[in-house]
N, CA, C and O atoms as CSV, one atom per row, in Angstrom:
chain,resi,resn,atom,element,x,y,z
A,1,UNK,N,N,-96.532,-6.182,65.139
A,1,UNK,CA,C,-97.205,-5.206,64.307
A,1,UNK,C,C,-98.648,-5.669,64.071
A,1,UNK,O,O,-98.888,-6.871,63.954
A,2,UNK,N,N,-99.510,-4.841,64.007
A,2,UNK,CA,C,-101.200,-5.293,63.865
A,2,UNK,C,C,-101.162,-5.037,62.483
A,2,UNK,O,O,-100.506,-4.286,61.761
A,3,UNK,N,N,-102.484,-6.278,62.235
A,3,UNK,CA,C,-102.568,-5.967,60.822
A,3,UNK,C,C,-104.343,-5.799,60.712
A,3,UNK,O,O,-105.017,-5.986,61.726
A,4,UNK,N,N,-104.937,-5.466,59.515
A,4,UNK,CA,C,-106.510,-5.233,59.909
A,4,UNK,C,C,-107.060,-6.130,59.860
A,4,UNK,O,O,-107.967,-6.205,59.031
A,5,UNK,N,N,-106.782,-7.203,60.698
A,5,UNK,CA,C,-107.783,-8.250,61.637
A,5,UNK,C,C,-107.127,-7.979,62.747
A,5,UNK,O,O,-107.627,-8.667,63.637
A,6,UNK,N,N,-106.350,-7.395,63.116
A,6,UNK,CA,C,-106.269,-7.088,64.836
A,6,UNK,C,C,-106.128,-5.642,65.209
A,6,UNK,O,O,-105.661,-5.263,66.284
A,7,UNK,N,N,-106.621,-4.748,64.117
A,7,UNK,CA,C,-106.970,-3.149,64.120
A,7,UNK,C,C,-107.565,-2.915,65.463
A,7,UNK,O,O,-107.116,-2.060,66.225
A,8,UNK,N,N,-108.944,-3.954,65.852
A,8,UNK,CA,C,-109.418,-3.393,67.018
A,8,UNK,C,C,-109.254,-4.197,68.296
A,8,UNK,O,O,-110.059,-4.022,69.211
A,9,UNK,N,N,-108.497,-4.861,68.385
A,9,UNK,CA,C,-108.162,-5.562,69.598
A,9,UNK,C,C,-107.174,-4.602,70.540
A,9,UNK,O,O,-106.300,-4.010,69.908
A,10,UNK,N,N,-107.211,-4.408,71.814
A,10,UNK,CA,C,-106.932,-4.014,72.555
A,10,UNK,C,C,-105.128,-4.162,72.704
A,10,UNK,O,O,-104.586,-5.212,73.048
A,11,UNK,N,N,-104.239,-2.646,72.303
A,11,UNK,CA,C,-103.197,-2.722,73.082
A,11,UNK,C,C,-102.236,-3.946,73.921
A,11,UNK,O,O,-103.116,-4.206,74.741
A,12,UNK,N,N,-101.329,-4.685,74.234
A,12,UNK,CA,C,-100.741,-4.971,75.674
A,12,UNK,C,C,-100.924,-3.646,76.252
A,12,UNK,O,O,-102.101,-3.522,76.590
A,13,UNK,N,N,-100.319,-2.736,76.470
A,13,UNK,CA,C,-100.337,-1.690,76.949
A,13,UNK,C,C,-101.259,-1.003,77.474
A,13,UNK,O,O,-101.065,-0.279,78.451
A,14,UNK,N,N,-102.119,-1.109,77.030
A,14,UNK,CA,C,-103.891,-0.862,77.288
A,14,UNK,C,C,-104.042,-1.417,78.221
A,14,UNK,O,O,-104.262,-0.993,79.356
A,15,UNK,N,N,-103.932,-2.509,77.817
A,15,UNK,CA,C,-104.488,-4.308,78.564
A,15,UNK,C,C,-103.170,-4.032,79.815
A,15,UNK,O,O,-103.453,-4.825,80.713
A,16,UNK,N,N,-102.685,-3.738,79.970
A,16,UNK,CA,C,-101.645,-3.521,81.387
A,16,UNK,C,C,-102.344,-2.115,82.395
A,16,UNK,O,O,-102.202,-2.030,83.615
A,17,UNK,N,N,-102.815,-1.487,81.852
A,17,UNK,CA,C,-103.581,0.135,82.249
A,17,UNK,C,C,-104.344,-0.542,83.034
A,17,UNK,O,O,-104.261,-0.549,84.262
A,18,UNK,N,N,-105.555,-1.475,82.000
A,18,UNK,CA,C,-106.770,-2.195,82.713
A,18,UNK,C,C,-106.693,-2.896,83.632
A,18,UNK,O,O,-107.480,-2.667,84.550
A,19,UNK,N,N,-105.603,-4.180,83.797
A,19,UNK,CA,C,-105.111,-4.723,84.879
A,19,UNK,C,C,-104.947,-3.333,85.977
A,19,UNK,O,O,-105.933,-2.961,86.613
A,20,UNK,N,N,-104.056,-2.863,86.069
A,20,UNK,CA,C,-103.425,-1.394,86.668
A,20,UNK,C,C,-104.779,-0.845,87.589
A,20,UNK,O,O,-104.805,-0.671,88.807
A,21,UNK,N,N,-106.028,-0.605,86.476
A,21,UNK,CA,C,-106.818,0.259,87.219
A,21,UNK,C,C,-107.944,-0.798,87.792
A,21,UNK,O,O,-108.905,-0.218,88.298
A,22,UNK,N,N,-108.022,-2.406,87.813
A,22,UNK,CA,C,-108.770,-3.192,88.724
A,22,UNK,C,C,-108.552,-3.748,89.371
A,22,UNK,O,O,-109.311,-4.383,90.102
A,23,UNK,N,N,-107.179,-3.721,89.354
A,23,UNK,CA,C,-106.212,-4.016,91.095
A,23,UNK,C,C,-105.646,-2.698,91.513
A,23,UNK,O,O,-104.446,-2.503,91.707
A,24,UNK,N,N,-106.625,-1.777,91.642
A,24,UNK,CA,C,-106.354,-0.695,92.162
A,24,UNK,C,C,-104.721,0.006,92.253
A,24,UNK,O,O,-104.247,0.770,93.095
A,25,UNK,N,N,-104.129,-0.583,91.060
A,25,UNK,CA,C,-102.692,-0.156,91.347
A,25,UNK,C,C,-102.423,1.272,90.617
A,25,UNK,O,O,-103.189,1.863,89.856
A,26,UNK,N,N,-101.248,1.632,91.012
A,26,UNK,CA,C,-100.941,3.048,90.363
A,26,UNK,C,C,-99.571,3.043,89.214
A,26,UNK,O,O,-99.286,3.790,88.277
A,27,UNK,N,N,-98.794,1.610,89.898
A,27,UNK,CA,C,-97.613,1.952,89.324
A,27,UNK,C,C,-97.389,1.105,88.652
A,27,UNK,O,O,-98.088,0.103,88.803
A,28,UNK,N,N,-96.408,1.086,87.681
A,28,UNK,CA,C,-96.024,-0.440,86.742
A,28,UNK,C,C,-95.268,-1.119,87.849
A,28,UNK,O,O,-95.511,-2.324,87.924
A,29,UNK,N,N,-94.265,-0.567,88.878
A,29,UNK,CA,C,-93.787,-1.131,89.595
A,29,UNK,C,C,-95.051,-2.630,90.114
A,29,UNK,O,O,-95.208,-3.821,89.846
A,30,UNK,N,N,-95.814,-1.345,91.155
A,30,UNK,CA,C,-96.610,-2.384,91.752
A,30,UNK,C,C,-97.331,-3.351,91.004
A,30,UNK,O,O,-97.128,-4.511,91.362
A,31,UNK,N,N,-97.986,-3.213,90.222
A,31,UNK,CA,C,-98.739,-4.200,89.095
A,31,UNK,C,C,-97.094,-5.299,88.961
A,31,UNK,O,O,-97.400,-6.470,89.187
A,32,UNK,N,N,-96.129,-5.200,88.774
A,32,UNK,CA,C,-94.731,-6.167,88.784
A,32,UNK,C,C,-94.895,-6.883,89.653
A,32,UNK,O,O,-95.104,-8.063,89.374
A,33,UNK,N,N,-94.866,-6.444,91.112
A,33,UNK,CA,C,-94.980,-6.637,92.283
A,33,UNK,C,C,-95.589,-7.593,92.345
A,33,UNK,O,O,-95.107,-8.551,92.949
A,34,UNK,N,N,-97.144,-7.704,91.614
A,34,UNK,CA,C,-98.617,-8.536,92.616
A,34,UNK,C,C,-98.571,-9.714,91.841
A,34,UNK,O,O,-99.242,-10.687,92.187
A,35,UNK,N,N,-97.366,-9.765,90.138
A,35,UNK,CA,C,-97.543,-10.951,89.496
A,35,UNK,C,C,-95.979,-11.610,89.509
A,35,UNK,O,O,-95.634,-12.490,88.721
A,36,UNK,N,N,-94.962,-10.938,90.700
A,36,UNK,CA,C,-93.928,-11.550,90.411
A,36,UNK,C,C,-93.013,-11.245,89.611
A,36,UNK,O,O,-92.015,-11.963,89.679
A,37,UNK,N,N,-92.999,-10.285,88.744
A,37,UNK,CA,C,-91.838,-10.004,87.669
A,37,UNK,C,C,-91.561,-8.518,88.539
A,37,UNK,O,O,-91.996,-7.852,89.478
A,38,UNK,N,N,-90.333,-8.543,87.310
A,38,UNK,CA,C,-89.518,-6.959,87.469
A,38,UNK,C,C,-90.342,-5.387,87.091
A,38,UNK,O,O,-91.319,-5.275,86.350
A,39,UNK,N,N,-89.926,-4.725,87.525
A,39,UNK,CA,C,-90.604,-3.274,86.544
A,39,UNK,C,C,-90.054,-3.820,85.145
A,39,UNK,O,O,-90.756,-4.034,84.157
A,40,UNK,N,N,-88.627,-4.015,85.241
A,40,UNK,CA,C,-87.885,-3.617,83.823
A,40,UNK,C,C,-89.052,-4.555,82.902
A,40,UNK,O,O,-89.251,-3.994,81.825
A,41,UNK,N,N,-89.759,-5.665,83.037
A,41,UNK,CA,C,-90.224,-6.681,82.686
A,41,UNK,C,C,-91.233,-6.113,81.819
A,41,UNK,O,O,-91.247,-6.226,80.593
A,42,UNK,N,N,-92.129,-5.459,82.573
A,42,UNK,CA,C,-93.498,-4.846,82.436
A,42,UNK,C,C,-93.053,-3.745,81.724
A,42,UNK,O,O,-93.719,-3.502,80.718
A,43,UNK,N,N,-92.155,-3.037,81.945
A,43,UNK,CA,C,-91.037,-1.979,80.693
A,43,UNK,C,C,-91.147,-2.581,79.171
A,43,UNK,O,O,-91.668,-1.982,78.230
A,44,UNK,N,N,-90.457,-4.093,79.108
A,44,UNK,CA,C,-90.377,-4.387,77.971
A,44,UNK,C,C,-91.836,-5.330,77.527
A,44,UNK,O,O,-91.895,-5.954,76.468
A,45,UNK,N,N,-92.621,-5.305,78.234
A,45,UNK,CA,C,-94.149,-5.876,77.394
A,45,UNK,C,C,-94.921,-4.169,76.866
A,45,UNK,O,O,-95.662,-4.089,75.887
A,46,UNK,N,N,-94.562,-3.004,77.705
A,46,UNK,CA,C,-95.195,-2.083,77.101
A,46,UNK,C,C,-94.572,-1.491,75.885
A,46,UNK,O,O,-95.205,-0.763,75.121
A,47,UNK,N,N,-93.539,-1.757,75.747
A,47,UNK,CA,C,-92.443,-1.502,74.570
A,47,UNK,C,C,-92.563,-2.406,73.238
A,47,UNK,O,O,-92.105,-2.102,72.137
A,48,UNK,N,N,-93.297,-3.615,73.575
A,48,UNK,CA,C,-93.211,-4.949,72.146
A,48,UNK,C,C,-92.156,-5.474,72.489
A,48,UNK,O,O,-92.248,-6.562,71.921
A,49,UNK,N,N,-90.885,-5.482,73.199
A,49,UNK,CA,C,-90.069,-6.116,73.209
A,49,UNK,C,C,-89.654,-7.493,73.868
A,49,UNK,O,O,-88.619,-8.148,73.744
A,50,UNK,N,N,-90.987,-7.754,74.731
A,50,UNK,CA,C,-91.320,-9.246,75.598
A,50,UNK,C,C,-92.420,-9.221,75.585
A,50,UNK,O,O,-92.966,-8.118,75.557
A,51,UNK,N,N,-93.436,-10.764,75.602
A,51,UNK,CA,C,-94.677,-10.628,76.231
A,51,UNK,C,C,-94.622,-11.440,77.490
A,51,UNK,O,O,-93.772,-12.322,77.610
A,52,UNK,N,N,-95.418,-11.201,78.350
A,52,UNK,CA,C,-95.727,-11.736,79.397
A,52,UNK,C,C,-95.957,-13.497,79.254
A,52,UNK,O,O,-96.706,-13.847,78.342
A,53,UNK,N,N,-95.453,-14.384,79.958
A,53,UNK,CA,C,-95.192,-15.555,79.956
A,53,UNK,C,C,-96.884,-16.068,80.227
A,53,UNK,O,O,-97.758,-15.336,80.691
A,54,UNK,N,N,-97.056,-17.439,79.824
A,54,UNK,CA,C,-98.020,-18.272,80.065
A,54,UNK,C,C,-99.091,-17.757,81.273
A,54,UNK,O,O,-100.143,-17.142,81.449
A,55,UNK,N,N,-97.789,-18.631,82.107
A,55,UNK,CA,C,-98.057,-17.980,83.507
A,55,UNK,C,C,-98.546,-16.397,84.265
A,55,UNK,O,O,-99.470,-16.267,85.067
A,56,UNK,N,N,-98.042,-15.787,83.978
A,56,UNK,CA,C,-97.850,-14.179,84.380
A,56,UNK,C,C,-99.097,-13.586,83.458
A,56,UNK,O,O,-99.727,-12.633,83.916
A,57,UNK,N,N,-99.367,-13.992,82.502
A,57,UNK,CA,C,-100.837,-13.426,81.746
A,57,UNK,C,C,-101.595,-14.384,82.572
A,57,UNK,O,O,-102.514,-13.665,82.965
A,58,UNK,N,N,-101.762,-15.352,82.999
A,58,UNK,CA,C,-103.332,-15.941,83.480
A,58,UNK,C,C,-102.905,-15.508,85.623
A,58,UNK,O,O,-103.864,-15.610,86.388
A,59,UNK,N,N,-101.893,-15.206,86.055
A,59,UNK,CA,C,-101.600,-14.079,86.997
A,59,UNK,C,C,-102.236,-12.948,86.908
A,59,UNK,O,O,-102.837,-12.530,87.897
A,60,UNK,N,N,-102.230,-12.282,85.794
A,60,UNK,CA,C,-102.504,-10.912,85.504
A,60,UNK,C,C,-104.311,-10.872,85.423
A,60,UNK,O,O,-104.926,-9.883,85.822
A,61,UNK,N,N,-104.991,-12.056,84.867
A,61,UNK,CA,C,-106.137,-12.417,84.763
A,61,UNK,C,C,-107.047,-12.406,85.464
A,61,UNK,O,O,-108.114,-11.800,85.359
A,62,UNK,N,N,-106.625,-13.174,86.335
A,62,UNK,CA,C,-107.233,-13.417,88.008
A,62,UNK,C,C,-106.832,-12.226,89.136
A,62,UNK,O,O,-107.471,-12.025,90.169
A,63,UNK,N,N,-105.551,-11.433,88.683
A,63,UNK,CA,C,-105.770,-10.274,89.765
A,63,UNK,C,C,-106.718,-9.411,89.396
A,63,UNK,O,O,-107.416,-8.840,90.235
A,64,UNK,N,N,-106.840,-9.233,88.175
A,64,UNK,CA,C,-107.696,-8.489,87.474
A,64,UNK,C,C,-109.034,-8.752,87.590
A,64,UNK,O,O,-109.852,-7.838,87.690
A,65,UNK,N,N,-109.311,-9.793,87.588
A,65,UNK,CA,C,-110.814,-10.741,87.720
A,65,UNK,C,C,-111.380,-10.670,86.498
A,65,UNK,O,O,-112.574,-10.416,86.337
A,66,UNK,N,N,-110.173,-10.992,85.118
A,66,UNK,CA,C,-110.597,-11.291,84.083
A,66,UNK,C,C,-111.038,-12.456,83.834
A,66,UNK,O,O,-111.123,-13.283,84.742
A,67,UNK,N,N,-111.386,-12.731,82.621
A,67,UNK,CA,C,-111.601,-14.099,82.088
A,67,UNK,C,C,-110.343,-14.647,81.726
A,67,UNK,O,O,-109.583,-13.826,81.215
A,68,UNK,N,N,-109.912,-15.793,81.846
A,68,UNK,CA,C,-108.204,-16.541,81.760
A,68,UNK,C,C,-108.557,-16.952,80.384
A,68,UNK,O,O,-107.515,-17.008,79.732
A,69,UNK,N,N,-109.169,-17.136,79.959
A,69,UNK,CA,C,-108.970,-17.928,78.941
A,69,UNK,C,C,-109.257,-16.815,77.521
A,69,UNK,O,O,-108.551,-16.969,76.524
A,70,UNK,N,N,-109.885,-16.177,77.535
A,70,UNK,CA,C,-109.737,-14.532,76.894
A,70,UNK,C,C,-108.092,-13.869,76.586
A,70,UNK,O,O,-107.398,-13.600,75.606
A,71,UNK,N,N,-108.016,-13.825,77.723
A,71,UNK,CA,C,-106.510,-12.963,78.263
A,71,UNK,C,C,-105.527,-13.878,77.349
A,71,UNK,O,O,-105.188,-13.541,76.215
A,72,UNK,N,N,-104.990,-15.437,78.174
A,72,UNK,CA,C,-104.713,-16.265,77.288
A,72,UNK,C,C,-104.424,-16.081,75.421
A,72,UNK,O,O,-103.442,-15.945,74.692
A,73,UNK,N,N,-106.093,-16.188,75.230
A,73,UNK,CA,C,-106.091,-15.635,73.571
A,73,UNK,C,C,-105.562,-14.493,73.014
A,73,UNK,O,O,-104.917,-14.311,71.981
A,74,UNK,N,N,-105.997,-13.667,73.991
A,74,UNK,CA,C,-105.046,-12.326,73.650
A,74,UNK,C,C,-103.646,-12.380,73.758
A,74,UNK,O,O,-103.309,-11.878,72.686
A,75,UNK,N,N,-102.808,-12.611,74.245
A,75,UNK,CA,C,-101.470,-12.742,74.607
A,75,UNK,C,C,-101.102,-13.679,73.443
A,75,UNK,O,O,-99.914,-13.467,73.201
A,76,UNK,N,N,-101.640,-14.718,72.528
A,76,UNK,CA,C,-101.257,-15.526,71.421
A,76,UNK,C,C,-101.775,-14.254,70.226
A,76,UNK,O,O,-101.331,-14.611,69.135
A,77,UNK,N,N,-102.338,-13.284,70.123
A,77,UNK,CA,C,-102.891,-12.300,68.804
A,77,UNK,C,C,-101.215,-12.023,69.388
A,77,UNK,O,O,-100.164,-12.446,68.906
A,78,UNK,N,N,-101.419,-11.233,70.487
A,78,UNK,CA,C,-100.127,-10.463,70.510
A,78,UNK,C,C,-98.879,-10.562,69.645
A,78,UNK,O,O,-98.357,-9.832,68.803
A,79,UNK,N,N,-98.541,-12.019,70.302
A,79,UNK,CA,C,-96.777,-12.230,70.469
A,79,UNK,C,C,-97.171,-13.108,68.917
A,79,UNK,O,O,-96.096,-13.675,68.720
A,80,UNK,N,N,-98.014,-13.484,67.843
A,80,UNK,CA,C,-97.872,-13.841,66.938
A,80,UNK,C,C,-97.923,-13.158,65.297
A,80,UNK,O,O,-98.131,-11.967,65.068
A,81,UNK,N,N,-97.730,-13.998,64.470
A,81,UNK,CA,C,-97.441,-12.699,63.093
A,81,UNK,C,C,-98.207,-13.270,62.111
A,81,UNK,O,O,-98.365,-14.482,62.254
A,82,UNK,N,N,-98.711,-12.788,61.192
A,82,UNK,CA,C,-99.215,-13.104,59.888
A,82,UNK,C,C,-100.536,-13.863,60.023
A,82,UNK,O,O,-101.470,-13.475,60.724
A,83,UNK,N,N,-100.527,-15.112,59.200
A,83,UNK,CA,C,-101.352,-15.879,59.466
A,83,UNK,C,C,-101.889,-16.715,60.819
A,83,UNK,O,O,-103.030,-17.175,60.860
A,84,UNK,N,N,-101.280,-16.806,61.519
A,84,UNK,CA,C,-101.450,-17.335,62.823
A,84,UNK,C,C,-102.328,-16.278,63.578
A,84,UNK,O,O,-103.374,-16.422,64.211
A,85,UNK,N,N,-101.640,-15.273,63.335
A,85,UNK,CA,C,-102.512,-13.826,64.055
A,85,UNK,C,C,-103.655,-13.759,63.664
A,85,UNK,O,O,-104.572,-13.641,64.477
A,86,UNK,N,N,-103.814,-13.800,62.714
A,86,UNK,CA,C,-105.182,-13.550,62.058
A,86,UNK,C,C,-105.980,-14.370,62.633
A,86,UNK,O,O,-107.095,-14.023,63.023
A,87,UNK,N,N,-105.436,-15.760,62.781
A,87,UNK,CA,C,-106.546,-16.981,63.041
A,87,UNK,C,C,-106.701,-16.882,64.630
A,87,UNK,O,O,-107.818,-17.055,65.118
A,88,UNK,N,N,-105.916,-16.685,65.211
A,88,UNK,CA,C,-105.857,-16.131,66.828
A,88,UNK,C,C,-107.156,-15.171,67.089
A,88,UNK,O,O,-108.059,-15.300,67.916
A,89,UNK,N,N,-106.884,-13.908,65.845
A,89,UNK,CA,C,-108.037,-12.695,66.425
A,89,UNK,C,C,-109.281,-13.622,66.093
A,89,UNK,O,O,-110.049,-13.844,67.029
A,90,UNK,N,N,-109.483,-14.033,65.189
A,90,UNK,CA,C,-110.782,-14.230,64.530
A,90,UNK,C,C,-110.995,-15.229,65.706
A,90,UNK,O,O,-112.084,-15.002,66.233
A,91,UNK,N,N,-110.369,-16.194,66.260
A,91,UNK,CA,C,-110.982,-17.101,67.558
A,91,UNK,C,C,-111.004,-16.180,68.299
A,91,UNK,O,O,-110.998,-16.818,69.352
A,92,UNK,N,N,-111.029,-15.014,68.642
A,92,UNK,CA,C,-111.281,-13.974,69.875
A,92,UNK,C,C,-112.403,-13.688,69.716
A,92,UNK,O,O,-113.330,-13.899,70.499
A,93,UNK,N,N,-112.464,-12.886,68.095
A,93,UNK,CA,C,-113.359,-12.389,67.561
A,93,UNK,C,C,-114.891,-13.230,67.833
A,93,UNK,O,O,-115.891,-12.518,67.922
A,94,UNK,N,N,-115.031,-14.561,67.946
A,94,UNK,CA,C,-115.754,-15.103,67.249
A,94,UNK,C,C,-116.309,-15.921,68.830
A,94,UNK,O,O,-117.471,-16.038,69.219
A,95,UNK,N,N,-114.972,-16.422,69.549
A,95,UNK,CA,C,-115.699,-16.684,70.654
A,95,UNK,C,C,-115.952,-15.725,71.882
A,95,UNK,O,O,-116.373,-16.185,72.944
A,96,UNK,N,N,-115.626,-14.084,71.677
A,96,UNK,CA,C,-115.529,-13.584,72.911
A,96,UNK,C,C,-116.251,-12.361,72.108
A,96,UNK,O,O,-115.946,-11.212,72.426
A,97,UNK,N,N,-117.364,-12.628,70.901
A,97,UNK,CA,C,-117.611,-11.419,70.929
A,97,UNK,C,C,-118.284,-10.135,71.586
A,97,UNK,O,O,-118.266,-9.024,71.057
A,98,UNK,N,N,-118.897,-10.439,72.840
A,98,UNK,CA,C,-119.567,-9.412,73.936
A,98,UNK,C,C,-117.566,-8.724,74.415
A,98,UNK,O,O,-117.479,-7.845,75.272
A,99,UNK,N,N,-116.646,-9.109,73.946
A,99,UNK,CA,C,-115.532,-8.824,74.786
A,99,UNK,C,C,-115.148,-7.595,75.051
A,99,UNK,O,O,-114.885,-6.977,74.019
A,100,UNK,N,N,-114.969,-6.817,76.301
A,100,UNK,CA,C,-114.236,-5.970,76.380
A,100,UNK,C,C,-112.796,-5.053,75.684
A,100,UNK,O,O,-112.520,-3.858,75.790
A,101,UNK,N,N,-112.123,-6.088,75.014
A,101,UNK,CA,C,-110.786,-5.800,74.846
A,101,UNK,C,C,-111.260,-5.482,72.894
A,101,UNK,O,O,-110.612,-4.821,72.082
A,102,UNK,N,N,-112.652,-6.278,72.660
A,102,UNK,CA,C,-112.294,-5.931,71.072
A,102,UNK,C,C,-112.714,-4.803,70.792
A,102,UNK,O,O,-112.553,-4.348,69.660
């Protein structure tokens, strides 16, 4: 659940679109495909119900030709709650502020 320090940070879901549309992919399938997991996988990160592993977000990074260490940060706002979250966005906030995703 977002709280208002992560009001404007970018979706997973979003952030899966964006991957999606700079590896020219169309499908959740294929975007599965290019990092190794299942559809059902990429099903349950657009749902809240998994996030994407260590691995498979800095995968998703480099197909994308994101920044890894951004992505990284994002994936810890995500999958964390309360206070931790907060301190997560605000290191996004603070070191990535030209960022795309905020």
């Amino acid at each position: 659940m977002k709280n208002m320090t992560t009001d404007h940070i970018i979706e997973l879901g979003d952030f899966l679109d964006l991957c999606k549309q700079r590896t020219n992919t169309v499908t959740d399938s294929n975007l599965a495909r290019k990092i190794d997991v299942t559809r059902s996988s990429i099903a349950l990160y657009r749902k809240g119900a998994s996030f994407p592993s260590d691995a498979n977000m800095v995968k998703l990074a480099k197909r994308a030709k994101l920044d890894v260490g951004e992505c990284l940060l994002l994936l810890n706002v995500w999958r964390s709650e309360g206070e931790a979250q907060t301190i997560y966005s605000e290191l996004c906030t603070s070191l990535y502020a030209n960022s795309k995703f905020l």
